[in-house]
KEKE-3310 file (N, C-alpha, C; in steps of 0.2 Angstrom, whole numbers, plus 5000, padded with zeros to 4 digits):
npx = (5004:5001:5009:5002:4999:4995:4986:4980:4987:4996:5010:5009:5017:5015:4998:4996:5000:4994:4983:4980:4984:4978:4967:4970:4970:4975:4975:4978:4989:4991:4991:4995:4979:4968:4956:4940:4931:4924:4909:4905:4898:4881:4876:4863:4862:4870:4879:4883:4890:4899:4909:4921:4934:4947:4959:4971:4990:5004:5021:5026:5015:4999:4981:4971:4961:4945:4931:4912:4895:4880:4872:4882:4887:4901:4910:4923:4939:4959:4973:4991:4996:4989:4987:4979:4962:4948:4931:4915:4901:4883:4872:4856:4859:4874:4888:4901:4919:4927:4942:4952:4967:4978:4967:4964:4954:4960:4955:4941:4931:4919:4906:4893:4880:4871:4857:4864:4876:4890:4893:4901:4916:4920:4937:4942:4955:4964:4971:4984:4978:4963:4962:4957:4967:4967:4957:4950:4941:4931:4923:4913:4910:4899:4894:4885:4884:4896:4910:4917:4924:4935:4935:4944:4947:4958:4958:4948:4954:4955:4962:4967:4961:4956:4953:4945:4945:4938:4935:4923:4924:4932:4943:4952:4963:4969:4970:4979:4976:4983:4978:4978:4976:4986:4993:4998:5001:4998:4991:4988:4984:4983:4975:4974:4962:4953:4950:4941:4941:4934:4933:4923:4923:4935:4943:4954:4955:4950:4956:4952:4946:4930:4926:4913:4905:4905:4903:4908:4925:4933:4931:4938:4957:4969:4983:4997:5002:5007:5013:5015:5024:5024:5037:5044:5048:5039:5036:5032:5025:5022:5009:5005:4997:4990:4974:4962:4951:4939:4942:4946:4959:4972:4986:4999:5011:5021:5030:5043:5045:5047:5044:5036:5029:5013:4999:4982:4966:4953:4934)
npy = (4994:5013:5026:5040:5055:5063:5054:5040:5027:5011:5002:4987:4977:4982:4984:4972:4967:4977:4975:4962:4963:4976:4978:4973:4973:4976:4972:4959:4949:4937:4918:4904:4896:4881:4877:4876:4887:4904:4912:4924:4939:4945:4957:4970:4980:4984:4995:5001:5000:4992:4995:5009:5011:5024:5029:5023:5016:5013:5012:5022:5023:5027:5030:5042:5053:5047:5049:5047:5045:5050:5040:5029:5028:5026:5045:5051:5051:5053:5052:5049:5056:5066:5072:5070:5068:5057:5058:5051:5047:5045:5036:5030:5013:5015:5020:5032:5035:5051:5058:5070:5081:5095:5102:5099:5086:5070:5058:5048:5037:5023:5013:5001:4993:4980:4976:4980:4976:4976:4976:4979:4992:5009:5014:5030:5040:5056:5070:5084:5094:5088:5080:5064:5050:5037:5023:5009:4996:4986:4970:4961:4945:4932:4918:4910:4917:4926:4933:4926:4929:4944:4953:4962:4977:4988:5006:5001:4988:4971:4965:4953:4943:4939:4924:4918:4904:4895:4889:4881:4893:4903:4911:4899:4901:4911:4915:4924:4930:4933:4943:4935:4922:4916:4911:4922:4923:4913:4915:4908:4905:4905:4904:4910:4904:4904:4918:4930:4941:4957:4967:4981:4994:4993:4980:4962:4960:4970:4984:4999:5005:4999:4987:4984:4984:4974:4955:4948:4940:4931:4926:4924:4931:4932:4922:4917:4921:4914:4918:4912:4911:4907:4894:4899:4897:4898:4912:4916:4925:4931:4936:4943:4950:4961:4963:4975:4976:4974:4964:4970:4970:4980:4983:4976:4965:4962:4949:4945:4946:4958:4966:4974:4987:4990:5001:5004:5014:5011:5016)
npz = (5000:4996:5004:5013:5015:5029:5034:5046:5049:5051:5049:5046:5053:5066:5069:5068:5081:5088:5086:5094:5108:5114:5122:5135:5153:5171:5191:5193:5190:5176:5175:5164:5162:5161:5160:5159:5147:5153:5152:5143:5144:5139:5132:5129:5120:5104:5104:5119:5132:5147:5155:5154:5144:5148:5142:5133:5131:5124:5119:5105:5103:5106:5112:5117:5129:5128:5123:5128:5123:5132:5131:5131:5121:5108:5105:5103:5101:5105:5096:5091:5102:5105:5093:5081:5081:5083:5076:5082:5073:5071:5062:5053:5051:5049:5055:5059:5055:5057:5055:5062:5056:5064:5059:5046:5039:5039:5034:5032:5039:5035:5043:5036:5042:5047:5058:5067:5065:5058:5041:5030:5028:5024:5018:5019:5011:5014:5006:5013:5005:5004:4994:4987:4991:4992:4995:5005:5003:5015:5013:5024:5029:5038:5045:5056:5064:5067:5061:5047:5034:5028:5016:5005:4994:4988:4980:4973:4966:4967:4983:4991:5005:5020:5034:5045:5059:5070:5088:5099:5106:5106:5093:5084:5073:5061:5042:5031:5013:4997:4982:4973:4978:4984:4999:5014:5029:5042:5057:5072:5089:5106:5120:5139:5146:5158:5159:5155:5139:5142:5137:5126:5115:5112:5105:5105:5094:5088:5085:5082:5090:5088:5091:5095:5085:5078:5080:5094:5092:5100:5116:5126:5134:5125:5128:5119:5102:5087:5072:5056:5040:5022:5022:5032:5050:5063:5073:5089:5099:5114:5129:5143:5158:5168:5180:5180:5197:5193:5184:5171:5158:5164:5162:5156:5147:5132:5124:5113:5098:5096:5108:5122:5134:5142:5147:5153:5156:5164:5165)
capx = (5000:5006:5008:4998:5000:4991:4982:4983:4989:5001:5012:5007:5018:5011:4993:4994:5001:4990:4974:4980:4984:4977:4961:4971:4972:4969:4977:4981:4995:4987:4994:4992:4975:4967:4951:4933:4930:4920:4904:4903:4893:4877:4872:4858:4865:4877:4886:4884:4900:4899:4915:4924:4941:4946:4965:4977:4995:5009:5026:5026:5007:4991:4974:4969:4952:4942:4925:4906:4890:4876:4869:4887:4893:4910:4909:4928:4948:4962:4979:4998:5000:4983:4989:4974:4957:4944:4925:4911:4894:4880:4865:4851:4862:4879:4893:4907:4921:4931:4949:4956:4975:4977:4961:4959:4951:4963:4951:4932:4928:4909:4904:4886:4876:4865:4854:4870:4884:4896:4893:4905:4918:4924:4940:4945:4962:4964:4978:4982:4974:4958:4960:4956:4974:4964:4950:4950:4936:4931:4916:4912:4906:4897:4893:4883:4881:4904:4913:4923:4929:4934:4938:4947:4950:4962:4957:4945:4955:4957:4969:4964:4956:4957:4950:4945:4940:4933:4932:4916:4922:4938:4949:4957:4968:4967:4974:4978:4979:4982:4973:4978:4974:4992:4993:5005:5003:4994:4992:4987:4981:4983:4972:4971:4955:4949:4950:4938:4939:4928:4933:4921:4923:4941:4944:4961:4954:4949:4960:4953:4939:4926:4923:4908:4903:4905:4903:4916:4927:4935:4930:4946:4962:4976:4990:5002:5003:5011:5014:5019:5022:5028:5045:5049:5046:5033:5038:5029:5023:5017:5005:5004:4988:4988:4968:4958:4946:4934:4943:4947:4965:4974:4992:5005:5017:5021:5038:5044:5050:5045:5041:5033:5024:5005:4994:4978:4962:4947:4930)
capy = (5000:5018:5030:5045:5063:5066:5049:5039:5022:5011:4996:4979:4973:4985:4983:4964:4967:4980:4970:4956:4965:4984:4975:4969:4977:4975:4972:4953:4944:4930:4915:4902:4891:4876:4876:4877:4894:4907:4913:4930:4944:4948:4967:4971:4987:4984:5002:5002:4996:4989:4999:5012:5013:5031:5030:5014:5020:5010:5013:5024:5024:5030:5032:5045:5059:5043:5053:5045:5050:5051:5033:5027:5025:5032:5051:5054:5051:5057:5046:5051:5062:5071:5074:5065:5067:5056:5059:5046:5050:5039:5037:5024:5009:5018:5021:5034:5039:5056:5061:5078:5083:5103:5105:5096:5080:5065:5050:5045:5027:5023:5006:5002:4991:4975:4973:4983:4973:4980:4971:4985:4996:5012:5020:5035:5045:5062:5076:5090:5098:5088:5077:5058:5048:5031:5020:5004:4993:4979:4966:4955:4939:4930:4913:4907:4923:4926:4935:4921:4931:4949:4952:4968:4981:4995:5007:4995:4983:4966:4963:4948:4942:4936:4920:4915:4899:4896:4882:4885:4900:4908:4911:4897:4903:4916:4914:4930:4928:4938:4945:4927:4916:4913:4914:4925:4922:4910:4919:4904:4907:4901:4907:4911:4902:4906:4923:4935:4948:4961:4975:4981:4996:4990:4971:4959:4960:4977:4989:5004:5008:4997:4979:4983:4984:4968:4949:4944:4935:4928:4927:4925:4934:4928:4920:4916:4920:4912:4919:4908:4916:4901:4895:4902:4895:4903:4918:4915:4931:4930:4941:4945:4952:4963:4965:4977:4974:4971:4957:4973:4972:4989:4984:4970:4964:4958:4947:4940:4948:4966:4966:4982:4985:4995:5003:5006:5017:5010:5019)
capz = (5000:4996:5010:5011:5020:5034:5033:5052:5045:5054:5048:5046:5060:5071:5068:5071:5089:5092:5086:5099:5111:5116:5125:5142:5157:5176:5195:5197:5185:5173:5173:5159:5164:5155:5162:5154:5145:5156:5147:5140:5147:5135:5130:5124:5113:5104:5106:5123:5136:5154:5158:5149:5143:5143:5138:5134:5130:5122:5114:5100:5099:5109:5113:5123:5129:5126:5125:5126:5124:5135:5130:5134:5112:5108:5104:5100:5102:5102:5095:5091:5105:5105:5087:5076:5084:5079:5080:5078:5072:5070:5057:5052:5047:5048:5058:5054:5062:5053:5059:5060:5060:5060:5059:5041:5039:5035:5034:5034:5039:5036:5042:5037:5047:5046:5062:5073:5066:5053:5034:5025:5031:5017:5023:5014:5015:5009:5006:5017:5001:5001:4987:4989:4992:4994:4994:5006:5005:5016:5015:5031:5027:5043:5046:5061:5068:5068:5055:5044:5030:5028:5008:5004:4989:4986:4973:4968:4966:4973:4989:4995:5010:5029:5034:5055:5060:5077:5091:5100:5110:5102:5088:5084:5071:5055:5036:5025:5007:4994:4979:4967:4981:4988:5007:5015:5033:5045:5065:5078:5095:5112:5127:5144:5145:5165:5161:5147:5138:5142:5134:5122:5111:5110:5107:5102:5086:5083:5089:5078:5092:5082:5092:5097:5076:5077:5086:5098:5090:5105:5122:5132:5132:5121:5129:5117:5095:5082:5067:5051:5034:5021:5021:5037:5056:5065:5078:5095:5105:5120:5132:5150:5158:5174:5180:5190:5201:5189:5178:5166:5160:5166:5159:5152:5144:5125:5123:5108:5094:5097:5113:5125:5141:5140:5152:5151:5161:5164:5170)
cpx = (5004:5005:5005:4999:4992:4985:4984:4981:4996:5004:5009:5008:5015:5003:4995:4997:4996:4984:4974:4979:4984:4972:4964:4973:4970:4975:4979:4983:4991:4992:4990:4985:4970:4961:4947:4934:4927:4915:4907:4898:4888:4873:4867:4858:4870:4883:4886:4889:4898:4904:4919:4929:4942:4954:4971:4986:5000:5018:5028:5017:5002:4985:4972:4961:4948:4936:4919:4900:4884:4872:4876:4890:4897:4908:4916:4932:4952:4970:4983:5000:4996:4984:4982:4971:4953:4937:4920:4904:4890:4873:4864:4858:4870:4882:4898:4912:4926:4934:4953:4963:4975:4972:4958:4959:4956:4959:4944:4933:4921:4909:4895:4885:4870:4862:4861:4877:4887:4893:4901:4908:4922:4930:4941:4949:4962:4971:4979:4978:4967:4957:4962:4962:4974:4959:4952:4943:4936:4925:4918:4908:4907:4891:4890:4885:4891:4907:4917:4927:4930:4938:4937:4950:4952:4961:4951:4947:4956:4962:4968:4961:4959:4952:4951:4944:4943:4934:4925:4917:4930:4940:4955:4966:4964:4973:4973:4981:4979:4979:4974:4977:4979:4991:4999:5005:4997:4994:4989:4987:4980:4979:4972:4963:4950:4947:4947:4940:4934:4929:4928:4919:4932:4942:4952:4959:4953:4951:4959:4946:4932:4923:4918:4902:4903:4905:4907:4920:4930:4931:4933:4952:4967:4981:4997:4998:5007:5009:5019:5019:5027:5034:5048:5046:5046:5037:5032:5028:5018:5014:5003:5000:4992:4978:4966:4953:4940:4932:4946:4955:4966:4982:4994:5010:5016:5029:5037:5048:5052:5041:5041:5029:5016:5003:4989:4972:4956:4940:4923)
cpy = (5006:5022:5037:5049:5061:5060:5043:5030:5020:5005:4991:4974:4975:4986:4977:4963:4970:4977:4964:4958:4972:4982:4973:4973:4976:4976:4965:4951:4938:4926:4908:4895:4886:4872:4878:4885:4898:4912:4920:4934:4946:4955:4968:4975:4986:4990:5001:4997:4995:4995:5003:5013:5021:5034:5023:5020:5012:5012:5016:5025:5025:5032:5035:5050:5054:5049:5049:5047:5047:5040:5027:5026:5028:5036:5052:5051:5054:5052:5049:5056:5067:5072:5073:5065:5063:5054:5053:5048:5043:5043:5030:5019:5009:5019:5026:5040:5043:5056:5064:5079:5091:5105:5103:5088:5076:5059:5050:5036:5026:5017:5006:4995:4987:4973:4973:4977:4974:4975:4975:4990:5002:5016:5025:5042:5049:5066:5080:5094:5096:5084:5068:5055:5039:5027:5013:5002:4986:4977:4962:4950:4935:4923:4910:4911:4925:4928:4930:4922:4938:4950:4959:4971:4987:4997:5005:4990:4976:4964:4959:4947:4939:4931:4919:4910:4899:4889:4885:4891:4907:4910:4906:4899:4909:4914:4921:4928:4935:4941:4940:4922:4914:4915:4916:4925:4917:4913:4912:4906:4903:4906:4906:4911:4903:4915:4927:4941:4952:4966:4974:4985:4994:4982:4969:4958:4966:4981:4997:5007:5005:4990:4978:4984:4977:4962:4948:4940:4929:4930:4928:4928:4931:4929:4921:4917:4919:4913:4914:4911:4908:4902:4898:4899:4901:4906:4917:4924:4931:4937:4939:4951:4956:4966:4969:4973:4971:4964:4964:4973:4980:4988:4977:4972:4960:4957:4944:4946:4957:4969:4973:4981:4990:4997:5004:5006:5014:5015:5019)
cpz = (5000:5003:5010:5016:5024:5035:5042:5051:5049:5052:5050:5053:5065:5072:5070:5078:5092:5093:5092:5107:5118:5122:5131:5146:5165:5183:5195:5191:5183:5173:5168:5163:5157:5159:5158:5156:5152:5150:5147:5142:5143:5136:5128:5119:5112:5102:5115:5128:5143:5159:5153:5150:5143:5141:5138:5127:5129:5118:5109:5099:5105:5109:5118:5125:5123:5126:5124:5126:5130:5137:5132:5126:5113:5105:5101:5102:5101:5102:5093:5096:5106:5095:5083:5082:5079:5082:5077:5080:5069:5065:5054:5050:5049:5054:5056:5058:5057:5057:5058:5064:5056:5058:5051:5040:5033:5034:5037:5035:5040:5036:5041:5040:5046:5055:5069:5070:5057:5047:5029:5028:5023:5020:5016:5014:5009:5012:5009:5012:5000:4999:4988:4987:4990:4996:4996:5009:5009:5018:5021:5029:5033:5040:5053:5067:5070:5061:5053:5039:5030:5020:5007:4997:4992:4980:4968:4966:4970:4976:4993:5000:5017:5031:5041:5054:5068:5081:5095:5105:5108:5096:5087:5079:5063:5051:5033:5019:5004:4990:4974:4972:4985:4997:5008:5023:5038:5053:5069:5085:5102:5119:5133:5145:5152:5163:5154:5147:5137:5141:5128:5117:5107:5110:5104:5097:5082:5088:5087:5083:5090:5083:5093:5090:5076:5085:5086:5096:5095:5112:5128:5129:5130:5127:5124:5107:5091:5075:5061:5047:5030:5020:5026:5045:5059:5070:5083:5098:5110:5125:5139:5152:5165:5175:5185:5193:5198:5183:5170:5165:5160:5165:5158:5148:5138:5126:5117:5103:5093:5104:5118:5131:5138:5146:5150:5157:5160:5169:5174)
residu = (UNK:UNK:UNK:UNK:UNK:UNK:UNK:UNK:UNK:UNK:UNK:UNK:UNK:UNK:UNK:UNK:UNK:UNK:UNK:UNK:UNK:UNK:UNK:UNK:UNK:UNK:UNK:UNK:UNK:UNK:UNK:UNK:UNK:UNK:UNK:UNK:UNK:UNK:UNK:UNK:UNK:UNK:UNK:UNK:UNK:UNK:UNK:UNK:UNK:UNK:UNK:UNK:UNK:UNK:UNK:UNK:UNK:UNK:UNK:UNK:UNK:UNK:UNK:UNK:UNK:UNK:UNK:UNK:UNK:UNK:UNK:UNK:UNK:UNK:UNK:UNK:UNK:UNK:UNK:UNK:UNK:UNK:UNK:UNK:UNK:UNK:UNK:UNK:UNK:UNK:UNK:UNK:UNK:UNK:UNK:UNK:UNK:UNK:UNK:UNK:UNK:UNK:UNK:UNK:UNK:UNK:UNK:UNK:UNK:UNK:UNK:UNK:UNK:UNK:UNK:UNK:UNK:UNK:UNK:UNK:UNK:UNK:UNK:UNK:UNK:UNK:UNK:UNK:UNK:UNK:UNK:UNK:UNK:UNK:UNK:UNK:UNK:UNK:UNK:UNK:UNK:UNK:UNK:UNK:UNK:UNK:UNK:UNK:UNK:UNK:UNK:UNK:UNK:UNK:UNK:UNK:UNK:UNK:UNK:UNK:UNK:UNK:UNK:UNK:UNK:UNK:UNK:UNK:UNK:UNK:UNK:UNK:UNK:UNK:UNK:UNK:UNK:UNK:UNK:UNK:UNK:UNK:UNK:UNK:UNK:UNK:UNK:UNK:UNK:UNK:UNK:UNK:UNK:UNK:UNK:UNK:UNK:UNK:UNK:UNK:UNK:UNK:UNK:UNK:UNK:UNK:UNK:UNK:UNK:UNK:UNK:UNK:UNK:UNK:UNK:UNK:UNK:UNK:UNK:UNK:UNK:UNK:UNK:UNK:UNK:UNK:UNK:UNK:UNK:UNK:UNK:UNK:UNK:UNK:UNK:UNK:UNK:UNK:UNK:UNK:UNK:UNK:UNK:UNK:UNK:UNK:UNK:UNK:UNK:UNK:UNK:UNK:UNK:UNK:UNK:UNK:UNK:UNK:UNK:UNK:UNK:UNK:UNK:UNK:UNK:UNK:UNK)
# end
């Protein structure tokens, strides 16, 4: 993908850390357990949070001046340092969060909406003058009520696709291919299975603000990830949990190849 002015876009490797693990936070240390799952809390809204995040921080990147509204949706943020603010507005179907740096508008994301849960996401990156930089599209394709596929254009064209599959309470692993069909990496997933996550505008899947757009992909907190790309042995990264009081994580640890610690406030 090309690189665009003023567009709040982050490498590959970095996005795949973050998507894993921005959602953990708390007061007691996890250790790895191999017990029956624990159920998942049910919402009845699905904008609405049990507990609100309202700033998680990590090494080169941030989320901070979480804002919600009245009903408890997300209303705003603000990421690089306060630099990039970004605002989320709602309408029938719709979702859409615009992000202002100096005051002019680097990117629209509209996701629309079948019956509260994301079908199509448009992002759309512009110039400091304005002028459209980018166009990335993604379909969700849902299967037994669980996203199984997300298929992605650039431009309009096709960039191939990301595939989940599921045991009955997690993510067991994901496949990304290309736009010919070739796969370029496999991610597999090992869980701290006593302990869920309950983050809910934020999740280990969706780190853009947005998990509450969609079904839970998992319901425990990743332990341990394995990356494979072919022709190469898999890279391991593991995750350590601190919880508060409420089972929310509120910091950890990432080891492995790029390893960093995080905080994060809940409210």
């Amino acid at each position: 993908m090309t690189k665009k002015l003023f567009s709040f876009r982050l490498p590959a490797q970095i996005l795949l850390l973050l998507s894993v693990a921005i959602f953990s936070c708390g007061k007691r240390e996890l250790s790895p357990q191999n017990d029956a799952p624990v159920n998942a809390e049910a919402h009845s809204n699905a904008f609405v949070v049990s507990q609100a995040l309202s700033q998680t921080t990590m090494p080169g990147y941030d989320i901070t001046d979480i804002q919600y509204n009245a009903d408890h949706s997300l209303k705003s943020y603000r990421t690089e340092g306060g630099t990039y603010t970004t605002n989320v507005t709602y309408a029938p179907n719709k979702v859409i969060y615009t992000t202002i740096v100096s005051g002019i508008k680097s990117s629209d994301i509209v996701y629309e909406l079948v019956n509260q849960y994301a079908v199509k996401k448009l992002e759309t990156f512009y110039t400091s003058g304005g002028n459209v930089s980018d166009i990335i599209q993604t379909d969700y394709i849902y299967q037994a009520g669980k996203v199984v596929k997300e298929y992605y254009r650039e431009n309009n064209l096709p960039d191939g696709y990301l595939a989940y599959y599921y045991d009955d309470h997690n993510v067991t692993f994901q496949e990304r291919y290309d736009a010919d069909g070739n796969i370029v990496n496999k991610t597999s997933y090992e869980y701290y299975l006593k302990h869920m996550d309950k983050s809910a505008v934020f999740s280990q899947f969706n780190f853009k603000m947005d998990a509450k757009l969609f079904p839970q992909k998992s319901l425990n907190l990743v332990e341990t990830k394995y990356l494979k790309k072919p022709g190469k042995n898999p890279v391991a990264t593991h995750y350590t949990y601190v919880l508060n009081g409420s089972g929310y994580p509120a910091s950890g640890s990432v080891t492995g190849p790029d390893p960093y610690n995080w905080t994060s406030i809940w409210q």
